[in-house]
N, C-alpha and C positions, 0 to 999 in steps of 0.2 A: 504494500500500500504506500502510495506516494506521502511524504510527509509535508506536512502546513508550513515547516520552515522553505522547504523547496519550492510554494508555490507561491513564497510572498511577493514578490515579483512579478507575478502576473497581473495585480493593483484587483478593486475592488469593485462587486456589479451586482448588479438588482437580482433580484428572483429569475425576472425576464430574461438576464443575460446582457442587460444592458451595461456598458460601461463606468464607473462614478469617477471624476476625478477627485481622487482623496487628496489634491490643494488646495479645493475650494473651501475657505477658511468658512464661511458661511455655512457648510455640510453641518460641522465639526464642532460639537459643544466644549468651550475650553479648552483645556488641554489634552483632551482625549488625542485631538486627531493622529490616527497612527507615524508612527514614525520608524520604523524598523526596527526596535530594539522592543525587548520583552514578550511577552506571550500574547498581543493583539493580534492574534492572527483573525479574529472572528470580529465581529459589529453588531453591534445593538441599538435598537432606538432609544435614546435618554426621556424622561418624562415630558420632555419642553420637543418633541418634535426632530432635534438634532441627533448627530449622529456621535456616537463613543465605538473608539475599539475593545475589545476585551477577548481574555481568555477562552478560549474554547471549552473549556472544561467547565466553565462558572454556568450555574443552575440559575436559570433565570426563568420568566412568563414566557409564553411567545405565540405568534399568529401565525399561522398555517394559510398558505395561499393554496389553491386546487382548479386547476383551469378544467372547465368540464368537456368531454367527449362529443358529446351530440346532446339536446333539448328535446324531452317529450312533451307534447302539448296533451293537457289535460283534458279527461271525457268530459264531454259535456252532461250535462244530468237534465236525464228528462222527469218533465212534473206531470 
């Protein structure tokens, strides 16, 4: 299994796969924003919206995204 220090490098991206630029000081709640040294390899959303780096390991909340397959349209109900 490839390890998280080996993939810091490749910078940071949305769910989507979108790219973030992690210099935009604006992302970046204080002094979070990653800077290569420590165990940031992971990101979290801070209470206010912004973005923190942190540990992988750290036991936090979190939101599950789930993009659906195909939509059923509901039976209609006869009266």
């Amino acid at each position: 299994m490839e390890s998280q220090s080996m993939r810091l490098n490749e910078g940071w991206q949305t769910l989507k796969g979108t790219r973030m630029n992690a210099d935009a000081a604006d992302l970046w709640f204080d002094n979070y924003q990653p800077d290569g040294t420590g165990n940031g390899a992971c990101g979290a959303m801070f209470f206010n919206g912004r973005l923190i780096n942190t540990d992988c390991d750290t036991k936090s909340f979190f939101i599950c995204e789930h993009e659906l397959d195909n939509t059923r349209t509901p039976a209609s109900i006869s009266s």
